[in-house]
N, C-alpha and C positions, 0 to 999 in steps of 0.2 A: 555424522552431522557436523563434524568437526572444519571439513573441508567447504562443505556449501556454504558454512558461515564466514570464513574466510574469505572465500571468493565475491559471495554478494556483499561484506565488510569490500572490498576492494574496490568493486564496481561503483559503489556508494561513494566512494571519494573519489573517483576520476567523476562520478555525477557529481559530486560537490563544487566541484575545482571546478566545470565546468560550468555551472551555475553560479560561481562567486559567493557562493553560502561564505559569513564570515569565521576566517581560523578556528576560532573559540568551539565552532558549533558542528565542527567536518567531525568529528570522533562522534559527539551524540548522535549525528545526524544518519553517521553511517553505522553503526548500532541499531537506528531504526531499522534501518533498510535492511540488514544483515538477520534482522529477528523476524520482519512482516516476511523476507526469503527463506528462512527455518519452518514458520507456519504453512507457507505454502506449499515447501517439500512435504514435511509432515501429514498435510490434510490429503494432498494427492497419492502420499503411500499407503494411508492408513484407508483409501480407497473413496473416497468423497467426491473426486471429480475433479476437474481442473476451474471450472464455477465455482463451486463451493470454496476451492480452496483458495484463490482470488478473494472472494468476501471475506473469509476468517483472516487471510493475511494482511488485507485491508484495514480488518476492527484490530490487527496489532499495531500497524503499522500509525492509525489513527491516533488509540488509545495512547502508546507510547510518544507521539507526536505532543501529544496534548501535554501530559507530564512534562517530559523536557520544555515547552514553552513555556510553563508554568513554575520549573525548577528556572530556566535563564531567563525568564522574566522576555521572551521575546516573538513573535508571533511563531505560529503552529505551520505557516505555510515553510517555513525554513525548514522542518524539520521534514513535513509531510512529503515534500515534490521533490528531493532526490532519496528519498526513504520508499515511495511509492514506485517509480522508476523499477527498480528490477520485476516488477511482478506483471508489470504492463506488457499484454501477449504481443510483443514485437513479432515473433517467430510467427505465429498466425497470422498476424498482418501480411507479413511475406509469401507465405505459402498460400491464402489466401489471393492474391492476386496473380503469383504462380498458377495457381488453376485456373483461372480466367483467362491468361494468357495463352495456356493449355486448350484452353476450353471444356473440359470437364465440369459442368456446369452443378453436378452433383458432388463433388468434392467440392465448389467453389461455395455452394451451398451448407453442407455440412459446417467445414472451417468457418464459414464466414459467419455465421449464427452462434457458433462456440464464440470465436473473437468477440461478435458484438455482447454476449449476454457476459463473457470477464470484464470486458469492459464497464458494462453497468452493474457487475457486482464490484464493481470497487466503485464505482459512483455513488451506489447507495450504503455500503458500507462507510464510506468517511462521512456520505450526510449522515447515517444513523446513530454514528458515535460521535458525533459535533454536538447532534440537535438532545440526546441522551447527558450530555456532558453538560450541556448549556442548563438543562431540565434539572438537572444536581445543583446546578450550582444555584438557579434559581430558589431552589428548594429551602437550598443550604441560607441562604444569606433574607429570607421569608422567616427561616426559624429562628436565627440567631437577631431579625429585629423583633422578633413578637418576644423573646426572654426577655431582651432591657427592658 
């Protein structure tokens, strides 16, 4: 595990740099991305799917998103969009339109249905941990005016 974490830490800062994410934030930022790409190895080894393992690395990538915005005081999209980046199925993308080119219309199908539902499970995964996050906090700040 030691290496995957590494390599997606690395990826995450050439995504940093290339987003203009500011100094201060390329180490957290890429931390994210290096963790939400440990959950994704992990859920896919541990046999869950490459779907599933997409969502779970999503709700890391979110959750930890949200902390660091909240430790540097600075929006969550900085952390989220070069943290989210490694898990986004490029590789399907590509192969995907490889068999279309192909014309194997049944591969083109398989891939392309996998792509589209990673896709939407990281879509609803960072909604479900925003709208979950928001609902705490809501919570939080109802309780602490009803005590004074």
């Amino acid at each position: 595990m030691f290496w995957p974490f590494v390599f997606a830490f690395c990826s995450t800062v050439g995504f940093c740099i290339i987003f203009h994410v500011p100094k201060r934030h390329i180490l957290p930022a890429s931390i994210v991305g290096a963790c939400g790409w440990l959950t994704y190895i992990f859920s896919v080894s541990s046999g869950s799917g490459s779907i599933l393992g997409c969502f779970a690395a999503s709700c890391t990538v979110a959750l930890l998103s949200d902390l660091f915005s909240r430790a540097f005081k600075d929006a969550a999209t900085i952390f989220i969009i070069p943290g989210i980046l490694p898990i986004v199925p490029g590789a399907n993308m590509y192969y995907t339109m490889l068999a279309i080119l192909e014309g194997d219309l049944e591969r083109t199908a398989v891939i392309g249905t996998e792509t589209i539902l990673m896709a939407g499970a990281i879509a609803v995964a960072l909604l479900m941990i925003s709208s979950v996050i928001r609902l705490l906090v809501l919570i939080n700040r109802k309780f602490l005016t009803s005590i004074k």
